[in-house]
C-alpha positions in Angstrom: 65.3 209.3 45.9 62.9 210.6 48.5 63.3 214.4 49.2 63.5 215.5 52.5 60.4 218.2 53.2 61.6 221.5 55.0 59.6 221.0 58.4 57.9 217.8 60.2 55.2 217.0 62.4 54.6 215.5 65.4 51.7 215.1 67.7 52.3 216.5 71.7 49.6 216.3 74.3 49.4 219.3 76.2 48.7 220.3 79.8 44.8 220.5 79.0 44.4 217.1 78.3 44.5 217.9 74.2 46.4 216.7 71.6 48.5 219.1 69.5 50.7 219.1 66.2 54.4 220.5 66.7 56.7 220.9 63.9 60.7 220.9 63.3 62.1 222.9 60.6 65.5 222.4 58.8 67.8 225.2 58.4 70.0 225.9 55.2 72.9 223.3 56.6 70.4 220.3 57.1 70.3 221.1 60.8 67.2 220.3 62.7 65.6 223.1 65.0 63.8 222.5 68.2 60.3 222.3 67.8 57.3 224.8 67.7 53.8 224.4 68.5 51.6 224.8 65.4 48.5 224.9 67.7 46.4 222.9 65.7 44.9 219.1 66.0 44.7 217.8 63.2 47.5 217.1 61.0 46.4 218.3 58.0 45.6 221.6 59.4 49.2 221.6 61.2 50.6 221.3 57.3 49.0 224.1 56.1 49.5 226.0 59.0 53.3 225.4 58.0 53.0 225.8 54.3 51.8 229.2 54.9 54.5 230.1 57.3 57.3 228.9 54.8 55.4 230.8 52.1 56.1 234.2 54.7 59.5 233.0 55.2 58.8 232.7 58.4 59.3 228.9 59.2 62.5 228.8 60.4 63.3 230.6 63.8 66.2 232.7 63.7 68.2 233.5 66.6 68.7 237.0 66.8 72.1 237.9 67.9 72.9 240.8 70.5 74.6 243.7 68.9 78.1 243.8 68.5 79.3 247.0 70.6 82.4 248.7 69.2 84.8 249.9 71.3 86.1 253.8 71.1 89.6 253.7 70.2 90.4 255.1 74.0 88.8 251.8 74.9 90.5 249.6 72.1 93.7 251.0 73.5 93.6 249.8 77.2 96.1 247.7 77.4 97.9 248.0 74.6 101.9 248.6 74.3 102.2 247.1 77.8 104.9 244.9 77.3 104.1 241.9 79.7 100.6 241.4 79.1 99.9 243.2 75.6 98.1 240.3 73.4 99.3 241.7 70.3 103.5 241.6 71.9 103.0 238.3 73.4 102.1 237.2 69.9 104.8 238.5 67.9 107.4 237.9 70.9 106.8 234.0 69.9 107.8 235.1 66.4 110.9 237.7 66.9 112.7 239.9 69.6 110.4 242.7 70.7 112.3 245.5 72.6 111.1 247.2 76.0 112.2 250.4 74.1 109.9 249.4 71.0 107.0 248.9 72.8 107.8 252.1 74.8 107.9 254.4 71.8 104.6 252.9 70.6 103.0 253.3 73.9 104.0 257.4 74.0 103.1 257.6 70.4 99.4 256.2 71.3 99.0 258.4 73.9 100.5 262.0 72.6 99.0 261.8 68.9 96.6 259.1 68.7 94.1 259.4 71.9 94.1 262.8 71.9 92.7 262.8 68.1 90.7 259.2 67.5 89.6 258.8 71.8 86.8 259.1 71.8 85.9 257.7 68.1 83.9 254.4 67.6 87.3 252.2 65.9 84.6 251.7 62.9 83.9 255.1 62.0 87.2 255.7 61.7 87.3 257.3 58.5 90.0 257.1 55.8 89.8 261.1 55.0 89.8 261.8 59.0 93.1 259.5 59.1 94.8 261.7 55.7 93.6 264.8 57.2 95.0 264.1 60.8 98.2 262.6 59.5 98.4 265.9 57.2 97.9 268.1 60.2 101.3 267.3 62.1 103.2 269.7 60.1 100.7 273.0 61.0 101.8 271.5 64.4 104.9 272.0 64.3 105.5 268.2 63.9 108.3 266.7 61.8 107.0 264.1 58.9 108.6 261.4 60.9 107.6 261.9 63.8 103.5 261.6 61.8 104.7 258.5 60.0 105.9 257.2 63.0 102.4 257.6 64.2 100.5 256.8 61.8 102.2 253.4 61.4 101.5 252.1 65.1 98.0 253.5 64.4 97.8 251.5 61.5 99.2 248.2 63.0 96.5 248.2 66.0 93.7 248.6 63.4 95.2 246.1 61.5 94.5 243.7 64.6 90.7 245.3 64.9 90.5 243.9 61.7 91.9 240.8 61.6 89.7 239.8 64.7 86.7 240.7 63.0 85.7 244.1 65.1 86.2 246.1 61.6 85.7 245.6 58.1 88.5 247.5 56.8 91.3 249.2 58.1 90.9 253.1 57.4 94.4 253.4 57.1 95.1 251.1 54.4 94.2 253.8 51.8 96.4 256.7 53.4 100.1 256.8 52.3 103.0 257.9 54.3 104.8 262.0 54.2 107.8 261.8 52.7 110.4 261.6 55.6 112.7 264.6 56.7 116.8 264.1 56.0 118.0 265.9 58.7 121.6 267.0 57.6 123.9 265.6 60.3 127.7 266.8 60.3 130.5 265.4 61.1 133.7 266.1 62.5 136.4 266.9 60.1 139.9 264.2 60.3 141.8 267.5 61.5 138.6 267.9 64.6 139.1 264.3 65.4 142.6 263.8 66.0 142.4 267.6 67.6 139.7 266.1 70.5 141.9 263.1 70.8 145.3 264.8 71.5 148.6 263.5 72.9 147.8 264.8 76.1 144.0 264.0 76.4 143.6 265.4 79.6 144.3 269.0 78.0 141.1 268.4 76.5 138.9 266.0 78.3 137.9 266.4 82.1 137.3 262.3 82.5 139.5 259.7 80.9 136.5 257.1 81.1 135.1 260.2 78.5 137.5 260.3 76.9 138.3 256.1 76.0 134.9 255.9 75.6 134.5 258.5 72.6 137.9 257.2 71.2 136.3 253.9 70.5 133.3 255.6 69.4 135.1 257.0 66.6 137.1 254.0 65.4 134.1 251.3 66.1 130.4 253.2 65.3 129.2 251.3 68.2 126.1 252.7 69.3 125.7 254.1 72.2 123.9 251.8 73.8 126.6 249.2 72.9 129.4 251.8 74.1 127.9 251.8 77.7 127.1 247.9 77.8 130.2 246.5 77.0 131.9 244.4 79.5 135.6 243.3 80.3 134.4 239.8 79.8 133.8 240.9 75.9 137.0 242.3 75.3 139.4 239.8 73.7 142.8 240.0 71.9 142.3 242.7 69.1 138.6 242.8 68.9 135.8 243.5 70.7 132.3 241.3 70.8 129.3 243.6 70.5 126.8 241.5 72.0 124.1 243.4 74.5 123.5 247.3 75.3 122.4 249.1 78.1 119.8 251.3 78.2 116.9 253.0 80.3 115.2 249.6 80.5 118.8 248.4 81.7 121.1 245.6 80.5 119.5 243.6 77.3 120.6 242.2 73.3 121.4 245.0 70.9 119.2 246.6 68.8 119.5 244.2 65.5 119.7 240.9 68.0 122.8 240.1 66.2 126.0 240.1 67.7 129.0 241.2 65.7 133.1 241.3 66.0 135.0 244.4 65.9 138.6 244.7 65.2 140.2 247.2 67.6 143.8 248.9 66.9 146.6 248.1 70.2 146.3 251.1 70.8 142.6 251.2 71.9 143.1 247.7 73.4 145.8 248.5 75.7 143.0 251.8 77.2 140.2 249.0 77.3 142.6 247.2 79.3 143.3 249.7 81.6 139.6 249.7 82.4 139.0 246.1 82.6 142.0 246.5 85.0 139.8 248.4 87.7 136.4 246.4 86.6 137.2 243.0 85.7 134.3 241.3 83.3 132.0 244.4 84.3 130.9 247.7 82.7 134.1 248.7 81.6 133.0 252.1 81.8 131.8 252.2 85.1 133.1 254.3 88.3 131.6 251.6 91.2 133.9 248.4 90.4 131.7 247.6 87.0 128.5 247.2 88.7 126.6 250.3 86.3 127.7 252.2 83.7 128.0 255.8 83.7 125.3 258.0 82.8 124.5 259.6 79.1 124.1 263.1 80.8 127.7 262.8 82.0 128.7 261.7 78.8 127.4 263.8 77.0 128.2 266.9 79.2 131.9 265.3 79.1 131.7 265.5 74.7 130.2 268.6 74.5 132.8 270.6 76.9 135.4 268.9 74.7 134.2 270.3 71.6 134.2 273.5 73.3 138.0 273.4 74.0 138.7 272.5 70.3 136.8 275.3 69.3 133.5 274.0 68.7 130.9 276.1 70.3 127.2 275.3 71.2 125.7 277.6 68.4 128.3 275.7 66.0 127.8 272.1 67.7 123.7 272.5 66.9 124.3 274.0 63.7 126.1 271.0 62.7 123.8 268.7 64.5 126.5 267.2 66.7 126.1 264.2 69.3 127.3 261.2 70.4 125.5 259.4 67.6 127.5 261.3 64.9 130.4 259.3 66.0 128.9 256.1 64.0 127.9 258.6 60.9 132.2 259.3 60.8 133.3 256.0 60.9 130.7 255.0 58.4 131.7 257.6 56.4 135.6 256.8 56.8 135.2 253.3 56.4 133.2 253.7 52.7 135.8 256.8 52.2 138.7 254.2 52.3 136.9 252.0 49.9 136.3 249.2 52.8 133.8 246.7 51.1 130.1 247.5 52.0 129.7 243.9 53.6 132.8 244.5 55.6 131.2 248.1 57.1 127.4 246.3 57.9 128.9 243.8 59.5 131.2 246.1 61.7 128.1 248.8 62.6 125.4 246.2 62.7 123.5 247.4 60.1 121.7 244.5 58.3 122.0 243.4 55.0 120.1 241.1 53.0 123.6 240.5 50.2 125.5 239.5 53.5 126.6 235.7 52.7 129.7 236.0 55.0 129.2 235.8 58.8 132.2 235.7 61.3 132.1 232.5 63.5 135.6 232.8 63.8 136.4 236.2 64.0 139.9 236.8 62.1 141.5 240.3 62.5 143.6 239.6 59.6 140.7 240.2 57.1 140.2 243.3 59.0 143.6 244.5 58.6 142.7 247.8 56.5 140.2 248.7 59.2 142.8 248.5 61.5 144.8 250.7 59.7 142.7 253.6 59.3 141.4 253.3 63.1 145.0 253.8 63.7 145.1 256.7 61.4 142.6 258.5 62.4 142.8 258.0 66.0 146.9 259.6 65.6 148.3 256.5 66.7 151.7 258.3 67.7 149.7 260.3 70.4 148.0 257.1 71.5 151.2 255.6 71.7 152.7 258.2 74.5 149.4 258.0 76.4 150.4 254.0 77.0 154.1 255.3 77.7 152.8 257.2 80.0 151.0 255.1 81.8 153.1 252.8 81.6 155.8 255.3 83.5 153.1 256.2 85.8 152.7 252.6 87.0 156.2 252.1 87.3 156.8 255.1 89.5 153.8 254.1 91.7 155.8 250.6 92.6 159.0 252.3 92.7 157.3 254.6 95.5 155.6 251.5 97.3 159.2 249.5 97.1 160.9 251.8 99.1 158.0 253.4 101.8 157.9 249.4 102.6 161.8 249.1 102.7 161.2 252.3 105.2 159.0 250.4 107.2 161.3 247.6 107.1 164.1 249.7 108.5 162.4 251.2 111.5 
């Protein structure tokens, strides 16, 4: 078998008039190059001349690359988080639901912690001991630990894509571990506080009955917030309630899991929701304009903090405890497992996801719910509930009364 030489030759006549030797050489991969002048004219002399070039390793021409220029990280960052045209979002988007408020958080993270530190930093001299010592350093700041790990992940995920495209060799953060996270010690409001804030006669508490509804089915539900404020007549069916979108600063969109869920709702909550669907049809149910927008948080929250006030509950005591809205999910949790309601039965009612989950409600049947029920009733002192509908009920009755007989006036005159 004939063996293929590293170079060959070939005569070329040159703008003088003379005849000169060129030669080809092959690369590792078999490749030819383009040809070089040897400047001789006579083969032999053209051989050696290449003999003593492949002897110097110098035979083959190699291209030489321009140098790769790495970005600072202020630079890397430019367009990151930006949830239209972010290359990284638009990737995973095609794979699962990205939030607005996801890529909002990672965008104020970047730009209070990370910038400010790793700006002006080459994104390959990032160290591993500059990344330990800076994620170590939010503490003499002042900083909770989850605040650092939150961080410190986002920072980790962007030089995870620096790396996987080639502008690094490793990731610097790879090495680093995460601070143990802070468990901040959330109270909750006792049975005797909750059916004290949710009185016969609500309004001896509470300033605004759209308030007012709204915390009661916090408290039997664990809805988020979010959910409490996006939910719509159209949603509200014959004891339960579909959890399906929330609203929030980016406005109307899915929930935070992506998974909507059934929730069984005691009469006594149905007939207020009602009420509200009453004035708002398929809209915001807790909206003042018709169901157009919901109310506001600060209003909301102003509304259930002046209530905890009345029952006794001042700010000192209400920070103390670390009271909010949110803590209205941590007691129904809390009942729920209290009154030995199944685990599956509690994640599928707050949303929480579970990988044991095999049962999921296509049909949703209230009857398997029926112990929920119960205790929603329980806590929510169903007798006192049950006089606010009599009331109402009155209330309306009086108002046609009164319109029977002003038109039966008119009628007269």
């Amino acid at each position: 078998m004939r063996i293929r030489e590293s170079f060959t030759l070939y005569r070329r006549k040159v703008p003088s008039g003379v005849y000169v030797f060129y030669y080809r050489a092959y690369n590792d991969d078999g490749n030819r190059q383009c040809g070089h002048s040897t400047g001789m004219t006579t083969k032999s002399e053209a051989r050696e001349y290449c003999h003593r070039l492949l002897r110097e390793g110098k035979l083959l021409f190699v291209k030489k690359e321009k140098p790769v220029v790495v970005p600072t990280f202020e630079e890397y960052s430019k367009g990151w988080w930006d949830f239209d045209t972010c290359p990284y979002l638009n990737k995973r988007k095609s794979r699962r639901n990205i939030s607005k408020g996801y890529a909002h958080q990672a965008q104020r993270a970047t730009r209070l912690y990370l910038i400010p530190e790793f700006g002006k930093r080459a994104i390959d001299k990032i160290t591993t001991f500059e990344v330990d010592t800076w994620l170590s350093s939010f503490r003499e700041r002042g900083l909770s630990n989850n605040t650092a790990n939150l961080a410190f992940k986002i920072f980790k995920l962007m030089l995870g894509e620096a790396k996987l495209s080639g502008m690094i060799k490793s990731n610097p953060c790879e090495a680093t571990k995460l601070l143990p996270a802070n468990e901040k010690q959330i109270e909750i409001l006792t049975p005797q506080e909750v059916k004290a804030i949710f009185p016969a006669d609500w309004q001896s508490v509470w300033d605004d009955e759209y308030i007012y509804i709204l915390n009661k089915l916090a408290a039997c539900s664990g809805m988020r917030f979010g959910e409490l404020l996006g939910l719509k007549g159209e949603y509200l069916f014959d004891g339960y309630i579909n959890v399906c979108a929330q609203f929030s600063v980016f406005g109307y969109g899915d929930v935070k899991t992506h998974k909507p869920r059934n929730i069984p709702i005691p009469k006594v909550v149905e007939a207020d929701l009602n009420y509200l669907k009453q004035k708002n049809g398929n809209g915001f149910l807790f909206s003042k304009d018709g169901g157009k927008k919901p109310i506001g948080r600060p209003v909301v929250y102003k509304g259930f903090f002046k209530a905890l006030e009345k029952i006794g509950i001042d700010k000192a005591a209400r920070e103390k405890r670390h009271l909010s809205m949110h803590g209205w999910r941590h007691f129904f949790n809390t009942t729920m497992l209290m009154a030995n309601v199944s685990d599956s039965k509690v994640m599928s009612l707050t949303g929480h996801a579970s990988k044991n989950m095999k049962e999921h409600y296509t049909h949703f049947d209230t009857t398997k719910f029926s112990e929920v029920i119960a205790i929603q009733e329980n806590l929510l002192c169903e007798s006192a509930t049950k006089q606010q509908i009599k009331t109402k009920a009155a209330t309306k009755n009086t108002m046609t009364k009164n319109k029977i007989a002003k038109q039966k006036r008119k009628s007269a005159m």
